[in-house]
C-alpha positions as CSV (number, residue, x, y, z in Angstrom):
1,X,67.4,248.4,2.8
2,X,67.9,249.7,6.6
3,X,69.2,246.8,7.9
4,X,70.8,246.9,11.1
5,X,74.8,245.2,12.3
6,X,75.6,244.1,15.2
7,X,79.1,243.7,17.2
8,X,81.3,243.5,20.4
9,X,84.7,245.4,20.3
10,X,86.3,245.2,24.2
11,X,83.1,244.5,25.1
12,X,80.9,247.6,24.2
13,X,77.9,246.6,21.8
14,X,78.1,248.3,18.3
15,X,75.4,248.9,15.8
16,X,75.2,249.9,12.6
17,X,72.3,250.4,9.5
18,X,73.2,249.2,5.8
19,X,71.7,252.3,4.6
20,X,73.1,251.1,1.2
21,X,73.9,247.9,-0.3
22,X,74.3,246.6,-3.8
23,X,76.6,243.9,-4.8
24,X,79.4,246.4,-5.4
25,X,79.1,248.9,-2.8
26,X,77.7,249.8,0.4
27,X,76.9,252.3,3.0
28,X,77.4,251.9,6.9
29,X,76.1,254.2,9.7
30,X,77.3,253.6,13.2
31,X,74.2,253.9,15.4
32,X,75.7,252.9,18.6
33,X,77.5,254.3,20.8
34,X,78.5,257.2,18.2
35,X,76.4,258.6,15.6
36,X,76.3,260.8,12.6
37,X,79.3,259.0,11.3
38,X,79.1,256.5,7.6
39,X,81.9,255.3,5.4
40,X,81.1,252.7,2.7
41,X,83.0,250.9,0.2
42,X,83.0,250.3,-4.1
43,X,84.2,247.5,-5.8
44,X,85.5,249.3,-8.9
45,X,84.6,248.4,-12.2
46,X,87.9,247.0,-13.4
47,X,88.1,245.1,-10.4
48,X,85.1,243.1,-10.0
49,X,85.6,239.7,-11.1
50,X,83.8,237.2,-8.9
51,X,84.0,239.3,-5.2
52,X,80.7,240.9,-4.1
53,X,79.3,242.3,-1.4
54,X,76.1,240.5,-1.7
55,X,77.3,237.2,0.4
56,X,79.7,236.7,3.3
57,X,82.3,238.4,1.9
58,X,79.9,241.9,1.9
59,X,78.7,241.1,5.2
60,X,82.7,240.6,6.4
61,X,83.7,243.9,4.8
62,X,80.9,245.6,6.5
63,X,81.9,244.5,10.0
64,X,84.9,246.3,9.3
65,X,84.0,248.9,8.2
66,X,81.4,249.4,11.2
67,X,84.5,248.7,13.1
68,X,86.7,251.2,11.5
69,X,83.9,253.7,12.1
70,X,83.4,253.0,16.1
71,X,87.4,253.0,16.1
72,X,86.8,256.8,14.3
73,X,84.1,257.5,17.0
74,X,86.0,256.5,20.2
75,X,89.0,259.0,18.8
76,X,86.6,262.2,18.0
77,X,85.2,261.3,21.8
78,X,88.2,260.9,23.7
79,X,90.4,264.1,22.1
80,X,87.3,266.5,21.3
81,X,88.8,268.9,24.0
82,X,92.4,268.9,21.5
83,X,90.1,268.7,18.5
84,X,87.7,271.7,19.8
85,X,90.5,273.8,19.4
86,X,92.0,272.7,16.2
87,X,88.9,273.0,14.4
88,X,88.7,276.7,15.9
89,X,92.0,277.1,14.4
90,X,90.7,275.9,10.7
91,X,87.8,277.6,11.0
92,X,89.4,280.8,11.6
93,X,92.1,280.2,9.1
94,X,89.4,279.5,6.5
95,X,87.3,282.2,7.2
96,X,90.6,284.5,6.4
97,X,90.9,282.9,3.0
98,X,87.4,283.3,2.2
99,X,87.3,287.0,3.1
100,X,90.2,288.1,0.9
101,X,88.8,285.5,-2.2
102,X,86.0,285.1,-4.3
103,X,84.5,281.9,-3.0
104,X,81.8,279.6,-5.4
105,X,78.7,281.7,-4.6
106,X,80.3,285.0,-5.3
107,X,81.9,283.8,-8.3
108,X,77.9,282.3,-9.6
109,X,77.2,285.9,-9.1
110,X,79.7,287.0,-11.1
111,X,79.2,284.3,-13.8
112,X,75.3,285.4,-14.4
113,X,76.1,289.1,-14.0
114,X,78.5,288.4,-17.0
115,X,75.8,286.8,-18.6
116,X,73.1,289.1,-18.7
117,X,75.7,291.4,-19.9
118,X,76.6,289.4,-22.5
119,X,73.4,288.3,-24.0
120,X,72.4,292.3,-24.0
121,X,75.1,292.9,-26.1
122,X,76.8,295.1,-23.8
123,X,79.9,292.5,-24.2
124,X,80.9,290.4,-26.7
125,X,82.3,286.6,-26.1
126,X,85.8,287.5,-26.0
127,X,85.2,290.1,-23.4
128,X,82.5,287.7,-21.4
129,X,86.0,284.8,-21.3
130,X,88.2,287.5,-20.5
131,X,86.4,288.6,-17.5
132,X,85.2,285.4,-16.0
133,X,88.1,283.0,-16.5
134,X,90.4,284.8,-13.5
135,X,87.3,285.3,-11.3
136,X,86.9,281.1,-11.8
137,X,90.3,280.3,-10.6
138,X,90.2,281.9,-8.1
139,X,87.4,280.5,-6.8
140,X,89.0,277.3,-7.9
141,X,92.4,278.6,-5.9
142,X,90.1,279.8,-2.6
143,X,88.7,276.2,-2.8
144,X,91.8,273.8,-3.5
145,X,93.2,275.9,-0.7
146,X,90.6,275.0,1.8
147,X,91.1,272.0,0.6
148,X,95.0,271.9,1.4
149,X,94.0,273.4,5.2
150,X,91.6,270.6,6.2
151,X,93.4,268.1,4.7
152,X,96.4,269.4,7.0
153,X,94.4,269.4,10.0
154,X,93.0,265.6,9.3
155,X,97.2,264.5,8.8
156,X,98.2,266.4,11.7
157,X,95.4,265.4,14.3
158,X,94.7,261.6,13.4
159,X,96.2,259.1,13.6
160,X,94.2,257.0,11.3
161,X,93.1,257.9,7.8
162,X,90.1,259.7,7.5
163,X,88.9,259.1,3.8
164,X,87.9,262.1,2.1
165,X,84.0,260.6,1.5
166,X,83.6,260.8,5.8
167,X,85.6,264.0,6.2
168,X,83.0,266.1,6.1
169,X,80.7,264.6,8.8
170,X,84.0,264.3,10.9
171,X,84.3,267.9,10.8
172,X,80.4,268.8,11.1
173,X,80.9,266.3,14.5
174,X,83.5,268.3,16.1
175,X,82.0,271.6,14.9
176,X,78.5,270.5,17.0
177,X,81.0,269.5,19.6
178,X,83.0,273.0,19.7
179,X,79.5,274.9,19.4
């Protein structure tokens, strides 16, 4: 696909690349003058009926989006100073949680651990359920509370909606920025 968008918002050139388009979703990547930032869009099933993003109105809804993500862009730029040191802040408060909790990786070692036990007989099923069910919630707990920290931090410090599909690059931006 690759193809590339073009617009003028207050007269600064934007450009984008379709990385993805089919004629119920897409993917946008701004280009110019930001980068490293994509959002796309879904028609879901249950609401398809005639709309698709094959004809003008696909093109239409890509302009905005492109728009949405230059708006995005032109925010992480102008308050990256405010930003540098919020993200500090999450980071830190993260790395607290993780230290006292066993996070996904720890709790796979666990899991196979378990396992080999388990299949040598050393432990029966019961035992195997027993052991690993409150090591998985809380890894579950150490993740839906990551979870509740960044989505503070993305309330208290935008003033737009960041949708949860582009936090993650947000966040890898302003990391690269604090770095």
């Amino acid at each position: 696909m690759n193809d590339i968008v073009k617009m003028t918002i207050d007269g600064v050139e934007i450009e984008g690349l379709i990385s993805f388009r089919t004629d119920y979703c897409f993917n946008v990547k701004i280009t110019k003058p930001f980068q490293n930032i994509s959002g796309g869009c879904n028609i879901s099933y249950f609401a398809r009926g005639h709309r698709t993003y094959k004809g003008e109105y696909g093109k239409q809804r890509i302009l905005e989006e492109l728009k949405e993500l230059y708006i995005l862009g032109k925010f992480l730029f102008k308050n990256k100073k405010k930003l540098q040191e919020k993200i500090g802040q999450l980071n830190i408060n993260i790395s607290q949680l993780s230290a006292r909790m066993i996070d996904d990786k720890q709790y796979k070692i666990h899991r196979i651990a378990l396992r080999k036990r388990l299949r040598s007989g050393e432990i029966y099923n019961k035992k195997y359920q027993k052991l690993l069910i409150p090591i998985r919630k809380e890894s579950e707990q150490l993740e839906q509370n990551i979870w509740q920290l960044t989505d503070a931090f993305f309330e208290e410090n935008f003033p737009m909606i960041v949708p949860i599909g582009m936090r993650d690059d947000v966040l890898t931006i302003i990391n690269i920025i604090n770095g």
